[in-house]
N, C-alpha and C positions, 0 to 999 in steps of 0.2 A: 476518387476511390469509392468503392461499393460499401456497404455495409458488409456483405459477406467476405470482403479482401481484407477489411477492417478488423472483423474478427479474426481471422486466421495471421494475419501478419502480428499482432499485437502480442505485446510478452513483456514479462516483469526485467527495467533494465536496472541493473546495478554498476553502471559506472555512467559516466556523464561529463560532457566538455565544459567547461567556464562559461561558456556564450549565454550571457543574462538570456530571463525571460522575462516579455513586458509584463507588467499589470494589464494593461489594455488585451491583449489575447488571453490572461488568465480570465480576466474578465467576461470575455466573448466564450470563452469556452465552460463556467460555471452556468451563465445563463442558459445557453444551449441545453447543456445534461439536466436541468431543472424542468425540462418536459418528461423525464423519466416518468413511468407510472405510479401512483401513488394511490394506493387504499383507501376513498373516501376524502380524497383530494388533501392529504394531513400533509403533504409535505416533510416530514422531521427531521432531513438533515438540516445542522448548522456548520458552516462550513468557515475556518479561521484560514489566511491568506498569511503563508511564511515567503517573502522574498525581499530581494534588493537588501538595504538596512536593515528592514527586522530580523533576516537571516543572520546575519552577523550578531545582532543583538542574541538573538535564539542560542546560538551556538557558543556565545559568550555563559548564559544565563545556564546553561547544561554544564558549564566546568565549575559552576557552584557547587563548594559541599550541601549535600542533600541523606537524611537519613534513609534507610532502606522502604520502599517503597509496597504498597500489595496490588497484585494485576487488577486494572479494571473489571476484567473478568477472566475466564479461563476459554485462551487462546485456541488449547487443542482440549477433547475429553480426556479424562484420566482412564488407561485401559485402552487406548485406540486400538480397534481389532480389524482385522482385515475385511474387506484386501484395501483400505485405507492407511494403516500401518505402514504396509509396504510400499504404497504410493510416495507416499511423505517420508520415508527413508530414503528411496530411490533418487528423488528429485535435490534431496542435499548430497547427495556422495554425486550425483553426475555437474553438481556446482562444485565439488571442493577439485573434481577430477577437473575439470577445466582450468580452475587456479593452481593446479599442480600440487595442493594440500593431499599430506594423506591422510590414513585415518589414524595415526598413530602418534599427526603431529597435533599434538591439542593445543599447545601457545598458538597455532598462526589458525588453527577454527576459530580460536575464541577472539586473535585479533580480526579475525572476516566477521562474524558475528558480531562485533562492536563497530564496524559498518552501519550496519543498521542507522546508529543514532549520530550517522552522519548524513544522513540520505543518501549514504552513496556517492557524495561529494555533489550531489545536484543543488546548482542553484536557488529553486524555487520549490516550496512546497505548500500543501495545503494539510490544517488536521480536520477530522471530520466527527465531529459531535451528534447526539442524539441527547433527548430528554428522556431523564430519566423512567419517566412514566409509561412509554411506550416498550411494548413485548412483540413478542418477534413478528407480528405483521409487517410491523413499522420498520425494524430492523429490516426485513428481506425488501421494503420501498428503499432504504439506504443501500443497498446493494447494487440494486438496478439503479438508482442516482449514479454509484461509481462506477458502473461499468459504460454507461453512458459516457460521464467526464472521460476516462480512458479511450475510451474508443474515438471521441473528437479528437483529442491528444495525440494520440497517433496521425489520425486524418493532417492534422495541425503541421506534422513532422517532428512531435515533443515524444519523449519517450517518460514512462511510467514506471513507479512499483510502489502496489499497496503494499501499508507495512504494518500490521499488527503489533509486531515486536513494540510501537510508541506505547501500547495498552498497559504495559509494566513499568511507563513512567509518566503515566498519568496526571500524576501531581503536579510533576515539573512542567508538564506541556500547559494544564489549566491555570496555572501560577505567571505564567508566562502571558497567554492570551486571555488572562482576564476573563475566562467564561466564569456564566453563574454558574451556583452551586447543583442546582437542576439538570442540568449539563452532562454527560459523563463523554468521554472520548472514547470510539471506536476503532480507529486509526491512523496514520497519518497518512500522507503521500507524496514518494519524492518525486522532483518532476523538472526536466532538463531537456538538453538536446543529447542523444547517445551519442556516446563516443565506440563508435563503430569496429574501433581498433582493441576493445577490451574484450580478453577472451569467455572472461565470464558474463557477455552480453552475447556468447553464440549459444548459451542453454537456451533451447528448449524445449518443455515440459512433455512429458508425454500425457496423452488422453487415453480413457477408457475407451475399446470399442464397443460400438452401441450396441451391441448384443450384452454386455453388462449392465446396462442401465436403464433400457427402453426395452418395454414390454408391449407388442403389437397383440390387443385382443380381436379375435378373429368372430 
């Protein structure tokens, strides 16, 4: 597979079949994405390994009572104005229209939305930390770290989705894996083999055309 087929086939999956995933290809597959480009060679991701037993454990440790929580940071800006706005509206109503949700039933968005801190039912996942110290350079070297992992992922035949949503239970993920305090979490990400047959695993996303984004100075 090309890197360009790579990019284009790849897409956020939210459902996923039972079929473990090794340690040994999670393994082959962090190493890999650790050649992403990095600012001055800093490296910052730190990256915690959810699978097999610990998942279980993980998922035990989330039906703990826990008091209310405040987001690591804030997920989207307050005020999002377009045409972002309308991107990120668009992309949840053509997710609920595939799960046959509509918009008026709000129990079963919010039971799709409590998804999330399931992975989706995937098997394995990874969360993905930064140090505190580091400002958005560093962040955008984490970025290119995940789209790398992803994009092996895929190559792999594993299926992906970053998930911000873990940023709103911060606590409980670093309570869990033990990071220092220096630490903060970025995301998490779930990570399985697609289950092909889920209709909300046929979204996908639309893109800008490049006449909105790219400027050719002449």
């Amino acid at each position: 597979m090309s890197v360009k087929e790579a990019i284009a086939a790849r897409k956020s999956i939210r459902a996923f079949l039972e079929t473990p995933v090794s340690n040994g290809l999670l393994e082959q597959l962090l190493q890999a994405a650790a050649r992403a480009p990095s600012g001055g060679n800093v490296q910052p991701w730190r990256i915690y390994v959810v699978n097999g037993p610990a998942m279980t454990r993980f998922r035990e440790h989330l039906n703990k009572p826990t008091r209310d929580e405040s987001p690591a940071y804030e997920i989207y800006p307050q005020g999002l104005t377009e045409p972002y706005r309308s991107s990120r509206f668009k992309v949840g109503e053509d997710m609920y229209r595939l799960l046959g949700i509509s918009r008026e039933d709000r129990p079963a968005r919010i039971r799709r939305l409590m998804e999330n801190y399931k992975f989706f039912g995937a098997p394995a996942a990874i969360f993905c930390f930064i140090d505190r110290q580091m400002g958005p350079p560093q962040w955008s070297d984490l970025g290119m770290f995940l789209q790398s992992f992803m994009l092996l992922a895929h190559d792999a035949g594993l299926g992906t989705c970053a998930q911000e949503a873990w940023a709103t239970k911060a606590e409980t993920v670093a309570s869990f894996v033990q990071s220092p305090a220096e630490q903060m979490l970025f995301c998490g990400v779930a990570i399985g083999y697609p289950d092909e047959q889920a209709a909300v695993n046929g979204l996908v996303s639309d893109r800008e055309p490049l006449a909105s984004f790219a400027t050719f100075l002449n």
